[in-house]
C-alpha positions as CSV (number, residue, x, y, z in Angstrom):
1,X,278.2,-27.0,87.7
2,X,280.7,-24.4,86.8
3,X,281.0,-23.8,82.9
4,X,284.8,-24.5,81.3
5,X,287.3,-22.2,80.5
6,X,286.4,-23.2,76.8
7,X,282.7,-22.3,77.9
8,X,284.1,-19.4,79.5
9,X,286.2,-18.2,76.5
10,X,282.9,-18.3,74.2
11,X,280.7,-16.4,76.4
12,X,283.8,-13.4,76.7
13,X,284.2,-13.5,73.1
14,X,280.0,-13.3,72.5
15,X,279.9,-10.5,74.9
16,X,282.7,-8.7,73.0
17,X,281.1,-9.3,69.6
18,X,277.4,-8.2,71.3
19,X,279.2,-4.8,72.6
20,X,281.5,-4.7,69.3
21,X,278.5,-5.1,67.3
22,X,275.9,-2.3,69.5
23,X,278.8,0.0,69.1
24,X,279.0,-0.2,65.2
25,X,275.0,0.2,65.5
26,X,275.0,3.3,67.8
27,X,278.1,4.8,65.3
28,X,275.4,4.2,62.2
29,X,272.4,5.3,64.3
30,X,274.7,8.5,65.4
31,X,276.1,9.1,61.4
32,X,272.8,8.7,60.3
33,X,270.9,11.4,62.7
34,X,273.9,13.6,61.6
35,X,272.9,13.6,57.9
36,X,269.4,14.1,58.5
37,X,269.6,17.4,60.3
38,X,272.4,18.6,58.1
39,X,269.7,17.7,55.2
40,X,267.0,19.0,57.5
41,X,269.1,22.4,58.1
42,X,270.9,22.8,55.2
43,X,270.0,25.4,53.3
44,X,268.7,24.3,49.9
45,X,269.3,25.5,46.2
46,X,266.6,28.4,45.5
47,X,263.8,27.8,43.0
48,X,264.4,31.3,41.5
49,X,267.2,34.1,41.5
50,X,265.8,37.1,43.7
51,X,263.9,39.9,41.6
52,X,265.1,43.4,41.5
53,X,263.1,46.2,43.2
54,X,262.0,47.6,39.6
55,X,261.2,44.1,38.0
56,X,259.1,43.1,41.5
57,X,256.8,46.5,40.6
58,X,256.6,46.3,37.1
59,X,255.3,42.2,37.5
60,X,253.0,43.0,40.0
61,X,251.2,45.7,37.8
62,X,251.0,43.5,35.1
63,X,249.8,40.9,37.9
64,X,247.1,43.7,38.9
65,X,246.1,44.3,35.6
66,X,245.6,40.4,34.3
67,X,243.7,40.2,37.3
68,X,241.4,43.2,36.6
69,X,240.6,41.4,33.3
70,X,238.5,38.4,35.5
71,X,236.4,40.6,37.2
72,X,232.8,40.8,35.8
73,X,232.0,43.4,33.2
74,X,229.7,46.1,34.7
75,X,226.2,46.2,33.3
76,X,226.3,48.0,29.8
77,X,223.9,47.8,26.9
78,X,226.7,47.7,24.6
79,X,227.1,43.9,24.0
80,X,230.5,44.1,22.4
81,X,232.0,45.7,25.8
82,X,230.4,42.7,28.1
83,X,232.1,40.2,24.9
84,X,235.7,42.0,25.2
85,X,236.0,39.9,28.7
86,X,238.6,37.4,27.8
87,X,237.4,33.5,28.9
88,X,241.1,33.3,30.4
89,X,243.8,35.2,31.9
90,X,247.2,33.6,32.2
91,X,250.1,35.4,34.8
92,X,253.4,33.7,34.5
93,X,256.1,32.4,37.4
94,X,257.5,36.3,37.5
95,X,253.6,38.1,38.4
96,X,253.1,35.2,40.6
97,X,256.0,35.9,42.9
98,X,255.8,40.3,42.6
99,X,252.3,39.6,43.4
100,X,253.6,37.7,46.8
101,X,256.3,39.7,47.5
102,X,253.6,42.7,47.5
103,X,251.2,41.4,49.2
104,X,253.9,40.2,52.3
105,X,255.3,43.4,52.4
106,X,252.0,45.0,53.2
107,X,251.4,42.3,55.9
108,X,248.0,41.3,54.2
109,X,248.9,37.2,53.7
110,X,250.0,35.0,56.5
111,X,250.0,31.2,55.1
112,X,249.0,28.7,58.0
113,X,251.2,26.8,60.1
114,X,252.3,23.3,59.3
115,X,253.5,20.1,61.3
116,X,255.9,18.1,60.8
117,X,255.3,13.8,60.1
118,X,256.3,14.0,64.2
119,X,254.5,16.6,65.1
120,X,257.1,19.6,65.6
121,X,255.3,22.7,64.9
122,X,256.4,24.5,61.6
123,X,255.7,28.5,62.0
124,X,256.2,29.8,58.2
125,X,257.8,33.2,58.3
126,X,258.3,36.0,54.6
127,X,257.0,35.3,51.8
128,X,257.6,32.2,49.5
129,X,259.3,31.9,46.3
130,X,257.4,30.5,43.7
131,X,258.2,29.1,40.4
132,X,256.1,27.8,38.1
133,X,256.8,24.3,36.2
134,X,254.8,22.8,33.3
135,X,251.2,21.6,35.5
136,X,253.0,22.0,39.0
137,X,253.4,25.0,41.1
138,X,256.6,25.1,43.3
139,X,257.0,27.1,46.5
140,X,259.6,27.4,48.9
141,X,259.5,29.5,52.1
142,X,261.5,29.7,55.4
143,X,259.6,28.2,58.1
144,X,260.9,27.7,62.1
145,X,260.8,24.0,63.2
146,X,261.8,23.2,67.1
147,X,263.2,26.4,67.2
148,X,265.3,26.5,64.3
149,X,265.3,27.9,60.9
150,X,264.5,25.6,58.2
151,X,263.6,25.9,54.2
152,X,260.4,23.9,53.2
153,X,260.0,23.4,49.7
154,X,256.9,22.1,48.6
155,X,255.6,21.2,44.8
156,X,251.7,20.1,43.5
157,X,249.1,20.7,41.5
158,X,246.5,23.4,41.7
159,X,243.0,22.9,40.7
160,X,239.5,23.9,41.8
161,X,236.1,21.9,43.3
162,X,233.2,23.2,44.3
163,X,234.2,26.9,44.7
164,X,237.2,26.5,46.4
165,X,241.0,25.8,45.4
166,X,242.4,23.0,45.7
167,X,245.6,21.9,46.0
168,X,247.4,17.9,46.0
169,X,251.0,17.9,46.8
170,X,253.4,16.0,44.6
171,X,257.1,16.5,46.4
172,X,257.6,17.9,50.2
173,X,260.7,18.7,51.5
174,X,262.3,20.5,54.7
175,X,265.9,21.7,53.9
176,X,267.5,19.0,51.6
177,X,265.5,16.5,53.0
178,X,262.6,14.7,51.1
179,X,259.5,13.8,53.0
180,X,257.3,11.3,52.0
181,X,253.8,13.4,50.5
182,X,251.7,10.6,52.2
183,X,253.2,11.7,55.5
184,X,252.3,15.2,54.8
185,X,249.2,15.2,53.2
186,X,246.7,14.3,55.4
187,X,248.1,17.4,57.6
188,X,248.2,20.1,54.9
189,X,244.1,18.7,53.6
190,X,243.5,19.4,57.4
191,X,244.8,22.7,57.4
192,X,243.2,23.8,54.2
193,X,240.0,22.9,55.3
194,X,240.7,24.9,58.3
195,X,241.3,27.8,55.8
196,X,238.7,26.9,53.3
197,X,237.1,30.2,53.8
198,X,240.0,31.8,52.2
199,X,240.3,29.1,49.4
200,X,236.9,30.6,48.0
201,X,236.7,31.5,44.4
202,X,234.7,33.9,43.1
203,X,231.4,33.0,41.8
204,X,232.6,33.8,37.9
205,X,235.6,31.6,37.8
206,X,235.2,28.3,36.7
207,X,238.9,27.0,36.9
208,X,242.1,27.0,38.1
209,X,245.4,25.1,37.2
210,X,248.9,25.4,35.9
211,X,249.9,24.9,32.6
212,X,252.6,25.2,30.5
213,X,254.1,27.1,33.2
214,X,251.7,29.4,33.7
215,X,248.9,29.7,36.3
216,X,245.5,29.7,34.2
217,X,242.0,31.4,35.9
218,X,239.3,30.7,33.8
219,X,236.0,32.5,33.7
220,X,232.5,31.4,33.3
């Protein structure tokens, strides 16, 4: 039984709405893969203005120095020398980053690579900028995702278990774009235990954390 034209007429006008309303879908689908990669790409606000040359040597003396102060006094009968050891040594944001930038230049720190929540491969390249935030530590660093140049900025709190560092991010983000941490952080556990090695702690520290903006080493 042939249908109508009324019958007719209302399965034209369906189709038109169905193709109407797949259009409008593919335009959001389209405007919204547009602002993710702008977010993804874009480059986003530094965490801290660059330091001059003379600033990046004098902090990373003072970073030497504080860090001298942790190592175990040598054997000495005089007490009062082995009791001059302080119990902590704080660096600030500033030592922190001249301590990176140092250690880049001389090629002696390559972080590990990451994934992305899909899987991309994310190569991180220089060294990154750090900044230093009441109990979380900040960094941000140019990474290569898919073949492109991205920012990652990543935020958490340091701390230390058994020996080793530890760190549990709070805020991940590539470009402008905010990642959900529990999409992240199964991946980043996975490649610090990879690394754990290099997340030792010598024997005579007993803690590590940020506070009050400043990263605090404890000794023993």
């Amino acid at each position: 039984m042939r249908p109508t034209m009324q019958a007719r007429k209302t399965l034209i006008d369906t189709a038109k709405k169905s193709s109407k309303l797949r259009r409008m879908i593919s335009a959001v689908v389209l405007a919204l893969l547009v602002i993710v990669l702008f977010l993804m790409f874009h480059k986003p606000a530094p965490l801290a203005e660059p330091m001059a040359p003379a600033a990046v040597v004098a902090n990373a003396q003072s970073f030497q120095q504080k860090l001298s102060q942790l190592d175990p006094p040598a054997a000495d009968p005089d007490a009062s020398a082995q009791q001059s050891a302080p119990e902590e040594v704080r660096f600030t944001g500033d030592e922190l980053q001249a301590a990176l930038v140092q250690s880049n230049a001389a090629g002696s720190a390559t972080p590990p690579n990451l994934q992305t929540p899909s899987g991309a491969q994310i190569n991180v390249q220089g060294a990154p900028v750090v900044r230093l935030e009441d109990d979380v530590v900040k960094g941000q660093f140019q990474a290569e995702v898919a073949g492109q140049k991205v920012y990652v900025t990543v935020a958490g709190h340091l701390g230390m278990k058994d020996g080793y560092a530890t760190f549990e991010p709070t805020e991940f983000r590539i470009g402008d774009m905010k990642i959900p941490v529990s999409m992240v952080n199964a991946q980043l556990q996975k490649k610090m235990a990879e690394q754990r090695e290099r997340m030792k702690l010598p024997d005579f520290i007993s803690d590590i954390a940020v506070e009050k903006g400043e990263l605090v080493i404890k000794r023993k």
